[in-house]
C-alpha positions as CSV (number, residue, x, y, z in Angstrom):
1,X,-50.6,26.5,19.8
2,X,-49.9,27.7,16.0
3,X,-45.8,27.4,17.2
4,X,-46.5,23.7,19.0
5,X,-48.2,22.7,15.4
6,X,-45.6,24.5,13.3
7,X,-42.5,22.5,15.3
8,X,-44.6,19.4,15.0
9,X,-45.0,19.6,11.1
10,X,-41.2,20.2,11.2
11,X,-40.7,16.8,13.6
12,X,-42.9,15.2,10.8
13,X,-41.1,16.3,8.0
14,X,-37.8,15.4,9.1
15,X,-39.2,12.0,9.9
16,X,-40.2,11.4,6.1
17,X,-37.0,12.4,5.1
18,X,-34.9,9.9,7.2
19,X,-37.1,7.5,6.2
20,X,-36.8,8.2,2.5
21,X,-32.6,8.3,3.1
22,X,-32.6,5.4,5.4
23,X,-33.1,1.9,3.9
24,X,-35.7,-0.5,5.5
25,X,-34.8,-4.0,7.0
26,X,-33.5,-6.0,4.0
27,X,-33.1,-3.5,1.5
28,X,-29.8,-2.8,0.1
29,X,-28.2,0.5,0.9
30,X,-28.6,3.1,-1.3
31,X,-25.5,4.7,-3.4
32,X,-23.6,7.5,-2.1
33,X,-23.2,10.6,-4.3
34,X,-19.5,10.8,-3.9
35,X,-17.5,8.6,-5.2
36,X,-13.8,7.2,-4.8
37,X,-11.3,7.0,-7.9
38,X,-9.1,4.4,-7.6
39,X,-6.0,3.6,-9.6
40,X,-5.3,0.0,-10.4
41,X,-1.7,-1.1,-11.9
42,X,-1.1,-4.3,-13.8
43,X,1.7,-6.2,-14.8
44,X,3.4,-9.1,-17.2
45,X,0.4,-8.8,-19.8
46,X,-0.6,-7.1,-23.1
47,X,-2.3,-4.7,-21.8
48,X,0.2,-3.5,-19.0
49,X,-0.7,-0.4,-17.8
50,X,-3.1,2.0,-14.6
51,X,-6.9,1.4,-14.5
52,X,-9.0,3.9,-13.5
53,X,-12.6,2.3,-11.2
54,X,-14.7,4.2,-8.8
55,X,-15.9,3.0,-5.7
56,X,-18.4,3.6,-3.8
57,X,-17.7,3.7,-0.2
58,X,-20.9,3.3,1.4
59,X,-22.2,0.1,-0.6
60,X,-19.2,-0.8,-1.9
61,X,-19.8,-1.0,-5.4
62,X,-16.9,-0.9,-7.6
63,X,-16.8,-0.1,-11.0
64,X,-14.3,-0.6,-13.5
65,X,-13.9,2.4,-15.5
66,X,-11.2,2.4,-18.7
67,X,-7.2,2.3,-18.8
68,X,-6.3,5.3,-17.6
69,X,-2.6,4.8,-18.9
70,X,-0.8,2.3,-21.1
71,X,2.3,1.7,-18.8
72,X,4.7,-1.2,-19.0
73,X,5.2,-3.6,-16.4
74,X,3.6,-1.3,-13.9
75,X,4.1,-2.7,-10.0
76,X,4.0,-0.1,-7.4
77,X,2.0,3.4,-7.2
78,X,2.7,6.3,-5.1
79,X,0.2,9.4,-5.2
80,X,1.5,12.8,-4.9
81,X,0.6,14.9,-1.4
82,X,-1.5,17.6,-3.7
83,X,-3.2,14.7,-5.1
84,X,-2.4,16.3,-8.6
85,X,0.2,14.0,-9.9
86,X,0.8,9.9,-9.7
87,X,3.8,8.5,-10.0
88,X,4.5,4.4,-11.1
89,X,7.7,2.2,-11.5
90,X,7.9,0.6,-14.8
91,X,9.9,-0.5,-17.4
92,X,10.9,2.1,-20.0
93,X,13.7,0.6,-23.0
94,X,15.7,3.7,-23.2
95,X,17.1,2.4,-20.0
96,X,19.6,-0.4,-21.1
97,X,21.6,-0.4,-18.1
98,X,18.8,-1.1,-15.3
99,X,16.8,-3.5,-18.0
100,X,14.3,-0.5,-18.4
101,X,13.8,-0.4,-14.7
102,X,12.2,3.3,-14.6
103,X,10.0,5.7,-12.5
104,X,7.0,7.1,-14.6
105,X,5.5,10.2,-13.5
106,X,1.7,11.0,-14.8
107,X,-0.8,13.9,-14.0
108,X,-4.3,13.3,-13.0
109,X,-7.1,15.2,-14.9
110,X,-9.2,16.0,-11.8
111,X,-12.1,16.4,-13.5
112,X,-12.5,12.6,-15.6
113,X,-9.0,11.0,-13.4
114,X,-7.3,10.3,-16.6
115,X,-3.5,10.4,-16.4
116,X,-0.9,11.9,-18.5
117,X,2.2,11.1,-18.8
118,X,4.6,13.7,-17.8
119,X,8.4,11.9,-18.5
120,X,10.1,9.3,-17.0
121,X,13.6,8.6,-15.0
122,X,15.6,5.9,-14.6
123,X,15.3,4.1,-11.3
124,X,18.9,3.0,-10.8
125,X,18.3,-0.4,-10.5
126,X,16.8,-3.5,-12.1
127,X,13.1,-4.5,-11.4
128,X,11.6,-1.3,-9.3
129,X,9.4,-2.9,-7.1
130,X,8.1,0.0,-4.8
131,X,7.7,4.1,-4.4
132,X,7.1,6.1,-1.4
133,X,6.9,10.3,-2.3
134,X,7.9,12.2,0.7
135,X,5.2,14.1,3.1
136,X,6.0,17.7,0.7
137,X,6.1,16.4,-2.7
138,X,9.6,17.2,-3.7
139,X,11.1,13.5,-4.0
140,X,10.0,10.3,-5.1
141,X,12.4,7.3,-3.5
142,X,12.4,3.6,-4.8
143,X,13.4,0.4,-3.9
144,X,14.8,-1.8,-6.8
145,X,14.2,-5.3,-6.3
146,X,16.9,-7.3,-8.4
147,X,20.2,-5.7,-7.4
148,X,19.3,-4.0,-4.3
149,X,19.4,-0.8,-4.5
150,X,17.0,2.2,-3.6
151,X,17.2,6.1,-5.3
152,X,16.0,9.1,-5.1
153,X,14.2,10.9,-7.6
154,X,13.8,14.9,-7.6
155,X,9.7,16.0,-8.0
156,X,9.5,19.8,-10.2
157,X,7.0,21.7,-9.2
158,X,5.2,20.6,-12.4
159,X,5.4,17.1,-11.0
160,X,7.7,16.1,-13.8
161,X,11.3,13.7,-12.2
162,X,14.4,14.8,-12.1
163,X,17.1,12.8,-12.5
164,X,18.4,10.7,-9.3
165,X,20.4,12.6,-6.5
166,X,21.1,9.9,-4.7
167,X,21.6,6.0,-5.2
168,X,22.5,3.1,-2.6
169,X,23.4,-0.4,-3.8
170,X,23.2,-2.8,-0.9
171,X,25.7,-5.3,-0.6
172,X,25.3,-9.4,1.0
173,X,23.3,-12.1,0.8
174,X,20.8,-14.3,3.7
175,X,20.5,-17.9,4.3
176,X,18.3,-19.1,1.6
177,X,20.6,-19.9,-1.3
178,X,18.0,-19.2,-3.7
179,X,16.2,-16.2,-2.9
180,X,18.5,-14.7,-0.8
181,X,21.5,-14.8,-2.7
182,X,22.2,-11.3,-2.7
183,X,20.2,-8.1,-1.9
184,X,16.6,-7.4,-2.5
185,X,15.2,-4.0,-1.7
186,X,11.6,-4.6,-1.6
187,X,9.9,-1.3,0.4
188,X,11.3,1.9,0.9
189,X,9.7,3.9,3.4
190,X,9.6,7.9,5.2
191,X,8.1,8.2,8.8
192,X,6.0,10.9,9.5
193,X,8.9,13.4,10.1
194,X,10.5,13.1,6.9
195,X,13.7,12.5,8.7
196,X,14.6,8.6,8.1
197,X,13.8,6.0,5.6
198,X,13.5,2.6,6.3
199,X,14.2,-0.1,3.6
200,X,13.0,-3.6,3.7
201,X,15.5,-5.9,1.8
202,X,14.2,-9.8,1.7
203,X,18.0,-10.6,0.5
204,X,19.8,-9.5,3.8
205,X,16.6,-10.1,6.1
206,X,17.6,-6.6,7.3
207,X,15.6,-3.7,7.6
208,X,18.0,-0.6,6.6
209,X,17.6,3.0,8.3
210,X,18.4,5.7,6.3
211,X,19.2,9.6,6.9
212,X,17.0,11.6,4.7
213,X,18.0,15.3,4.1
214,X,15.0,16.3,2.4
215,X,16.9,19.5,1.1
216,X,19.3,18.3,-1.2
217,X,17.9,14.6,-1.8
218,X,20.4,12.4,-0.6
219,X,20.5,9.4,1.9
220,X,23.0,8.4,4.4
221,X,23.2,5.2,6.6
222,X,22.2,5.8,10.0
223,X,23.7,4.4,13.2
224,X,22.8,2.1,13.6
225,X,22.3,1.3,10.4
226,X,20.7,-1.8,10.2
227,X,17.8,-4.1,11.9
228,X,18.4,-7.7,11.5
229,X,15.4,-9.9,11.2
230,X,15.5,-13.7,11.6
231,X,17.4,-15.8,9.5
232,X,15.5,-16.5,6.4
233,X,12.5,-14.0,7.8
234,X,13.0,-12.6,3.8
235,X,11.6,-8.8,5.3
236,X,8.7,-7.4,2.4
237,X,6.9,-4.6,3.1
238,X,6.8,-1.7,5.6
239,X,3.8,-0.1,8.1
240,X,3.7,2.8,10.2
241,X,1.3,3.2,12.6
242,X,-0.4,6.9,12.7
243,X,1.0,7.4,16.4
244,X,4.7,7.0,14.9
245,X,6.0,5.1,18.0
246,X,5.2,1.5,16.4
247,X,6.2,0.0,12.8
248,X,5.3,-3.3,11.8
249,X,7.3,-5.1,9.2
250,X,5.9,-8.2,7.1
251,X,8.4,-10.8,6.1
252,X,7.4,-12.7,2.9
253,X,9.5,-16.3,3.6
254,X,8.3,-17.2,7.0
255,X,4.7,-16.0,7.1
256,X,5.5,-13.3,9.6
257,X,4.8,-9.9,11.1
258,X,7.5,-8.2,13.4
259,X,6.4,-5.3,15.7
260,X,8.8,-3.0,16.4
261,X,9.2,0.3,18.2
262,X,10.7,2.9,16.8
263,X,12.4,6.1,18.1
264,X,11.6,9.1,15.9
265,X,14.7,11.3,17.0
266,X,17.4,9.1,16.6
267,X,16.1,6.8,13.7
268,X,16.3,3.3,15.9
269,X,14.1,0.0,15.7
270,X,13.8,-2.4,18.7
271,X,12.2,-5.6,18.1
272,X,9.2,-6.5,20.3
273,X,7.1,-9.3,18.9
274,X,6.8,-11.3,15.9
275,X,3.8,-12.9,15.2
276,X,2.8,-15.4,12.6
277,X,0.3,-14.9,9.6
278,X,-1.1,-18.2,9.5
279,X,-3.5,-20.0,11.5
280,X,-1.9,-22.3,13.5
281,X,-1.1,-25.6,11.7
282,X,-1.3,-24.4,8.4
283,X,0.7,-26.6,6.6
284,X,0.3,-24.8,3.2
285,X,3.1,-23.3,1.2
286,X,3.1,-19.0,1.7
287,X,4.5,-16.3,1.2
288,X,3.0,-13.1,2.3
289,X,2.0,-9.8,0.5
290,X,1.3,-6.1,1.9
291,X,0.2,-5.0,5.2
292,X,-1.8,-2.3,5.9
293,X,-2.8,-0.5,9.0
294,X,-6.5,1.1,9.8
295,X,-7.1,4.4,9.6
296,X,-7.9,4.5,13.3
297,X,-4.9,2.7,14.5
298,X,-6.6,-0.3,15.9
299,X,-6.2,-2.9,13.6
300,X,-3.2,-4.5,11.1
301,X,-4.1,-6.6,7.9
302,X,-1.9,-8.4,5.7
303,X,-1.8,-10.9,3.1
304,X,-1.1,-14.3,2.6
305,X,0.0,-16.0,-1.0
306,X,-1.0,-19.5,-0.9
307,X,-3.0,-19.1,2.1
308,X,-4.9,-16.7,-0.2
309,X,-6.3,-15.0,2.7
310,X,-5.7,-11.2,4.6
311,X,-4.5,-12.1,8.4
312,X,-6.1,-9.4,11.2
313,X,-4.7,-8.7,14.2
314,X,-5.7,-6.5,16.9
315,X,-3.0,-3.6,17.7
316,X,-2.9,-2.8,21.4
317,X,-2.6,0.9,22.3
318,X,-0.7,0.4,25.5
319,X,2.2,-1.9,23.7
320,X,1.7,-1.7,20.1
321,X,1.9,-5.7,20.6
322,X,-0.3,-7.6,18.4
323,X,-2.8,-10.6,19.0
324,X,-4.3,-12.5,16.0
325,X,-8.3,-11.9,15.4
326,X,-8.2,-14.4,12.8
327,X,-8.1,-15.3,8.8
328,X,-10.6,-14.2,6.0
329,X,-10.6,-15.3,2.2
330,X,-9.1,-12.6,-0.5
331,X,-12.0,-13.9,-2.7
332,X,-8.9,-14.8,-5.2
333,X,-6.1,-16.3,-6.0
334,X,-2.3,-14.6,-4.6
335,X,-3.9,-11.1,-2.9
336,X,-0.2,-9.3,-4.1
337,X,-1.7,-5.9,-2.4
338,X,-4.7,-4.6,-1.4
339,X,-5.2,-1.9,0.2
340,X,-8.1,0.1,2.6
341,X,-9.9,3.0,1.4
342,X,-9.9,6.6,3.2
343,X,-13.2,6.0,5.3
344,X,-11.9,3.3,6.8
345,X,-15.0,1.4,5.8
346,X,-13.6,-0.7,2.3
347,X,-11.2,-3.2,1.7
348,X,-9.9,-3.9,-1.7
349,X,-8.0,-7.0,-2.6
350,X,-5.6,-7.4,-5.9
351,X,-5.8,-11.3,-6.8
352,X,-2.9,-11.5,-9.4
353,X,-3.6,-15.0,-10.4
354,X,-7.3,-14.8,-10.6
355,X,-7.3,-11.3,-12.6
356,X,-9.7,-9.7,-10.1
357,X,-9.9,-7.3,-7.5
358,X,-12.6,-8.1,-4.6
359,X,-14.5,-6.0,-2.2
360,X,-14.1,-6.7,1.4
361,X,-16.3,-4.4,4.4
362,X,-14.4,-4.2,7.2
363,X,-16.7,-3.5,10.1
364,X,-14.8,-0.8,12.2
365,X,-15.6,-1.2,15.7
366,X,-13.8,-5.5,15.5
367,X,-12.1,-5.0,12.3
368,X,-13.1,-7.8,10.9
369,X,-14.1,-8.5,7.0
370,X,-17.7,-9.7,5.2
371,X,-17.1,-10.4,1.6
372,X,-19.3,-7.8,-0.9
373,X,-20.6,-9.2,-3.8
374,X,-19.1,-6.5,-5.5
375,X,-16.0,-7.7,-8.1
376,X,-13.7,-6.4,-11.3
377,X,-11.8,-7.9,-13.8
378,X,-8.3,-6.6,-14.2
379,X,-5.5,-9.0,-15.8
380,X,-2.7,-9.5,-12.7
381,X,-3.6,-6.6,-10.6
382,X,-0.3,-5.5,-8.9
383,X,-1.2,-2.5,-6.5
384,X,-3.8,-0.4,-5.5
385,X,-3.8,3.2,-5.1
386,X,-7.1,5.5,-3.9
387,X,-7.2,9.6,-5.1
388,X,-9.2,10.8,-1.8
């Protein structure tokens, strides 16, 4: 009897506590005690530079912390595997010959997430537009936007760049007069194996496979050496799905995603499906943004400029095909990147024309998004970048 009362008291107990933990019907949910840092870079204003905000992953609160670094003309981040050092392109003026196109590297303080600048490279190219750091920390490789070309920079042990060991300048042009009147290297990419790097170039509508040797730095066209995309596609950004048999490729002229499959050993894309971003009969003038997939391999986002809204589709695990699930407001203007946060729980939107960053749930069972009321103020957010 005196056991039957003791394990009842403990039933009881237990009880209380849920209850205390768990909110009741209507009540927001309670804040989580840990936290999410989150780097955000901005670009084109006078107070260029990385913000540092911390989000909280089960409400979704965000909160704008302080500039964590004055940076110019910050687009892309890249965090380092060790989660130790970040690394930005930028514009630095000692670099006459790209037009200060540069790769800044910056050490986290782990303790407040304020950065440090270590030193800066030159990116070999004009307008550095994106960063990828390979799966052991050792290089950082860019894609330089005006010019096409893409480098690789050495990482030291102290996280510090080396100089470039390797530089490719594309060479060609597309259809569209305009924007496709020579090469644009807009993503550079590693897959899991640290074996090949794909570049998207919206000037060739080609997505370029590269040899990495990850031992002396260097890249080396493959063969083949090349995926052509549709005529005027204008290829942006780059997604590998966590199985690394699937890559999906969003092209910023058309409004479309490409699925492709991809063979791991031998560095080769096949086309399988392209799909538009769009609902059908949009007649509004686009151009697309980043795409992203879930954590759990289920889902693809990306995002519509003009549109103003992040396109879902569902990713099937037979195929890697994908079928539309719909269209959901950015809750700004031109959602540049946004990007989903390590629970799998948070999606975070950078509106560069409304100077804001929004908070999106994503409910992880259908993917889809409900709006937070949760927002910050950042002057033309370019890319978001979470420190797990």
């Amino acid at each position: 009897m005196r056991a039957l009362f003791a394990t009842c008291r403990l039933i009881a107990l237990a009880t209380f506590v849920v209850a205390m933990l768990w909110p009741a019907p209507g009540e927001p949910a309670r804040a989580s005690t840990t936290k999410t840092r989150v780097y955000i870079s901005t670009y084109g204003s006078d107070r260029d530079g990385i913000y540092l905000a911390e989000l909280d992953p089960i409400t979704g609160d965000l909160q704008l912390i302080r500039l964590a670094a004055a940076v110019n003309n910050v687009q892309f981040l890249a965090l380092h595997p060790n989660h130790r050092y970040l690394f930005a392109t930028c514009d630095v003026d000692e670099y006459p010959d790209t037009k200060g196109g540069a790769v800044a590297a910056l050490k986290i303080d782990t303790t407040t997430g304020s950065l440090t600048r270590l030193n800066h490279q030159s990116a070999h190219g004009e307008l550095p537009c994106h960063l990828t750091v390979d799966r052991h920390g050792k290089h950082a490789l860019v894609a330089n936007y005006t010019g096409g070309s893409v480098a690789v920079l050495p990482i030291r042990a102290d996280g510090t760049l080396k100089s470039a060991t390797s530089t490719v300048v594309h060479q060609g042009s597309s259809v569209d007069k305009v924007l496709q009147s020579g090469p644009h290297a807009h993503a550079i990419n590693l897959d899991a194996a640290n074996r090949f790097a794909l570049v998207a170039d919206l000037g060739l509508d080609k997505v370029l496979i590269y040899r990495f040797d990850a031992a002396a730095g260097t890249l080396a066209p493959n063969e083949p050496s090349a995926l052509a995309v549709a005529p005027g596609a204008g290829p942006r950004h780059i997604a590998f799905h966590p199985n690394g048999k699937w890559v999906y490729v969003i092209n910023e002229l058309d409004s479309t995603v490409i699925a492709l499959r991809y063979d791991s050993t031998a560095g080769v894309l096949t086309l399988m499906d392209t799909v538009s971003t769009l609902p059908a009969g949009a007649t509004v003038e686009n151009i697309t943004g980043e795409i992203v997939v879930h954590p759990n391999g289920k889902f693809l986002y990306g995002s519509n400029r003009g549109h103003d809204s992040i396109a879902l589709f569902a990713i099937d695990q037979t195929t890697g095909r994908l079928t539309s699930l719909g269209h959901f407001p950015a809750g700004g203007r031109t959602p540049r990147h946004f990007n989903i946060d390590p629970s799998g729980k948070i999606l975070l939107s950078a509106n560069m024309d409304s100077d804001s960053v929004t908070v999106h749930q994503i409910d992880v069972p259908t993917g889809k998004l409900s709006r937070l009321a949760h927002e910050i103020k950042v002057l033309q957010p370019q890319c978001i970048e979470f420190l797990p």
